[in-house]
N, C-alpha and C positions, 0 to 999 in steps of 0.2 A: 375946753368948754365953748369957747367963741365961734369954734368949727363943726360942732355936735349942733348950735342956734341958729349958725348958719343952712348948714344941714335941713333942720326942721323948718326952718322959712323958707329951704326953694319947694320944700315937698309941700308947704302947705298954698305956696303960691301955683303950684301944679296942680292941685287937687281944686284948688276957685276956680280956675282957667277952665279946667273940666267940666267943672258943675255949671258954671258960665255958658259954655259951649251947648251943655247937655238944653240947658233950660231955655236959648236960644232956639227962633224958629224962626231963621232964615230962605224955609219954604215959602212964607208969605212974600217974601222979595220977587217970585215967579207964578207963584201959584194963587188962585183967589181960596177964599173962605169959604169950606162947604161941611157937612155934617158937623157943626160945632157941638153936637154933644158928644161928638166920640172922642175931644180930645184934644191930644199935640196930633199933628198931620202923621208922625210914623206910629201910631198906633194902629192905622191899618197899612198905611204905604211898607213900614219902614224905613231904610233908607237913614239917615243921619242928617238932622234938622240944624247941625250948630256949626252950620259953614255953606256959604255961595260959591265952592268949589264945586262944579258938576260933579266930577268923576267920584268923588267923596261921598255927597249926600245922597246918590243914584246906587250908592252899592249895596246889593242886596234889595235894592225899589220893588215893590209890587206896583203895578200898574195900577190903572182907576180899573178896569175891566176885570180885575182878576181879584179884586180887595172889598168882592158885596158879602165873602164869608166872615167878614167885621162884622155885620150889621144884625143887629139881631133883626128877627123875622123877614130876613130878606127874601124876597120873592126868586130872585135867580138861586138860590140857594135850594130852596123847593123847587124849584124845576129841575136842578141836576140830582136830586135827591131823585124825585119820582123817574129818571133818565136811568139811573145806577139799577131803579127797581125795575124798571120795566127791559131793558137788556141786560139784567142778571147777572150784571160786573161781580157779584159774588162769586159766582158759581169757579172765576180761576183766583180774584182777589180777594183781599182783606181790608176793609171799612168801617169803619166804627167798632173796631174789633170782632166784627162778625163775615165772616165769609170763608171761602176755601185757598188753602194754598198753596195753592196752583205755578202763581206769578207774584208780583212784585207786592208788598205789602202797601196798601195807599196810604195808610198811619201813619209810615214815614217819610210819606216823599214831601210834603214840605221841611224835611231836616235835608231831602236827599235829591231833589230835585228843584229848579226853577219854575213857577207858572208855566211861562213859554215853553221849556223844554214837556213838560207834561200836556199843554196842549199840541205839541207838536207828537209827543207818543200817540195819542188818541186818532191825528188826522191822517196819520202814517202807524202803523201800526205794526208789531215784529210780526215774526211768523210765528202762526196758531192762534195769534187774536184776532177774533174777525173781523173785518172791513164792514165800521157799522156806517161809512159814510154819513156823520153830522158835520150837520152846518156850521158857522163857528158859532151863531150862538146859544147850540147847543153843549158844543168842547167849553165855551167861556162858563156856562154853567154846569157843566160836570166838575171840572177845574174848581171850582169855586166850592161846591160841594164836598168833596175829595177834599180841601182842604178846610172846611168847616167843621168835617168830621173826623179830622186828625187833630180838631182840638176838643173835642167830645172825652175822649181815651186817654189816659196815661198811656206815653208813650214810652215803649220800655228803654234800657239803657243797650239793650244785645237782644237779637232777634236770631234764633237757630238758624246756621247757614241756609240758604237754597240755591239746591242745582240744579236749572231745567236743562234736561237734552232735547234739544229742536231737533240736531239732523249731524252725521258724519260722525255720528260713534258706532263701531263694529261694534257686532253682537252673534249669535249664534243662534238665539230663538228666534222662532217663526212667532210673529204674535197674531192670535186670530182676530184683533180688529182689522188691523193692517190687512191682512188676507182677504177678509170680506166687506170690512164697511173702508177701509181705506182710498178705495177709486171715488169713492162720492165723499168722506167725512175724514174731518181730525178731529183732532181730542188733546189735551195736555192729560196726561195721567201723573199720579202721584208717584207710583215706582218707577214709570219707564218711560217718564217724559212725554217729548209729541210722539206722537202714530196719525199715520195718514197722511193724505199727502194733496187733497182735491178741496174747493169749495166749491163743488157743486152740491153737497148737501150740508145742513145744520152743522154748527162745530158743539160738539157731543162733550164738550170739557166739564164735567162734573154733574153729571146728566144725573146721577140717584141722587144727589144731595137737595137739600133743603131750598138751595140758592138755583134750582135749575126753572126757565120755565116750566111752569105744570100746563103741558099742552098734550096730552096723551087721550084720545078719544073725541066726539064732540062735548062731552063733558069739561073738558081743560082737567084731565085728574094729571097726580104728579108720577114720572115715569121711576117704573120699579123694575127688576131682574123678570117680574114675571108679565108686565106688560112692555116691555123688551122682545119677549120672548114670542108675544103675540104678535106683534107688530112685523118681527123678523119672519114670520112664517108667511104670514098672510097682512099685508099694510091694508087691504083694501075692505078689510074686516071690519079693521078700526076705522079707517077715513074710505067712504066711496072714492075722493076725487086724489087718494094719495097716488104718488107719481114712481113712488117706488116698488119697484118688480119683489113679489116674493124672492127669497135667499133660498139655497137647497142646502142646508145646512142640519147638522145633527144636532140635537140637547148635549152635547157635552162639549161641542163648540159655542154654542151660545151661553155656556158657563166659563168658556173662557173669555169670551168676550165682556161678559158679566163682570171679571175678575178682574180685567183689565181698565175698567172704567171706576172700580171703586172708588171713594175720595172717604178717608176716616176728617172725622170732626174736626174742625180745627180750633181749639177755645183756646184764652190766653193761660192755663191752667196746662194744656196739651202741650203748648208751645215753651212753656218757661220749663217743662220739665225735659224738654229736649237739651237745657242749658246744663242741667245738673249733671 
């Protein structure tokens, strides 16, 4: 009995110590007082507030630069918002549950990635995502966005694997983007990965879907198989000042090429059934 009482007084002197610790906010020892309605300091930092250990209370830190997707109505928040919209990060990602997927899911990369590490994908960038050259404070409010709206979503527990092929897997097929639009464009496609191999023209990665610019005509309409098809014949039909040479190519290669740029929907309803 005396050792069962013993027992239960170190676990409940562990469990003060704890709660102690927790309710403690030890940032104020370094840091000054700002946003006081948001709170304890790690409700946007993180970080751990019940110790003047550096290496302790910095782990897992969000920076001040990278913690304005705390704040409701935040201005940098809306600017990487309008950023995602206006270069059509959909068209290979996923954001607020909505986009193609192409690439890396942005829902989870605060589970899956660091701020820094994700501004550092945007300023450097893999291959097939295009070099959109921003400034950092434009990356500071992408970042911040990107992670405002991974807390918009349930974020699931298992996401269907994805395999992108960039480059240096044999194959056998001739694909007819590669053939024709490859010396000037790439593309991440859904069956067959990247194709192409230049940035001298537009990266074409999801180009029929919802999330592509709509820049086809002087109208801005949104590009379809059949104004594809126009385009490829004759550019200069569509745009006087386009820079692209007609293609001498047949209708059953521009339906392979068609074929090849497809992207199917991607809803969280598509993706959870890829689990089953």
């Amino acid at each position: 009995m005396g050792a069962r009482i013993l027992i239960i007084a170190a676990l409940w002197l562990v469990i003060a110590a704890t709660t102690g610790a927790q309710e403690r906010n030890d940032c104020l020892a370094c840091h000054p007082v700002h946003y006081v309605e948001q709170g304890r300091c790690v409700t946007c930092h993180r970080g751990f507030a019940g110790t003047r250990r550096i290496n302790i209370a910095h782990e897992g830190l969000i920076a001040g630069r990278f913690a304005a997707f705390t704040l409701a109505g935040s201005e940098v928040v809306e600017e990487g918002t309008q950023l995602l919209k206006q270069y059509a990060c959909r068209r290979c990602h996923i954001s607020q549950d909505l986009g193609n997927r192409l690439a890396a899911n942005l829902d989870l990369s605060q589970q899956q990635r660091t701020p820094e590490e994700l501004d550092e994908s945007i300023r450097n960038p893999v291959l097939f995502m295009p070099q959109f050259h921003f400034y950092a404070k434009q990356r500071i409010a992408l970042v911040n966005a990107i992670l405002w709206g991974g807390r918009q979503v349930e974020i699931p527990e298992q996401e269907p694997p994805l395999v992108v092929h960039f480059e240096g897997e044999t194959t056998t097929r001739e694909f007819a983007f590669e053939k024709y639009c490859g010396k000037c464009h790439r593309a991440l496609t859904e069956k067959y990965g990247g194709l192409g191999a230049s940035l001298t023209g537009p990266n074409l990665s999801g180009l029929f879907s919802e999330f592509y610019p709509t820049s086809f005509g002087e109208d801005n309409q949104p590009w379809t198989p059949e104004n594809l098809k126009k385009w490829i014949k004759n550019p200069r039909s569509v745009n006087n000042f386009a820079r692209m040479p007609p293609l001498v190519v047949n209708d059953a290669e521009i339906d392979r090429i068609t074929q090849e740029l497809q992207v199917k929907a991607s809803t969280p309803a598509v993706r959870a059934a890829h689990l089953q």
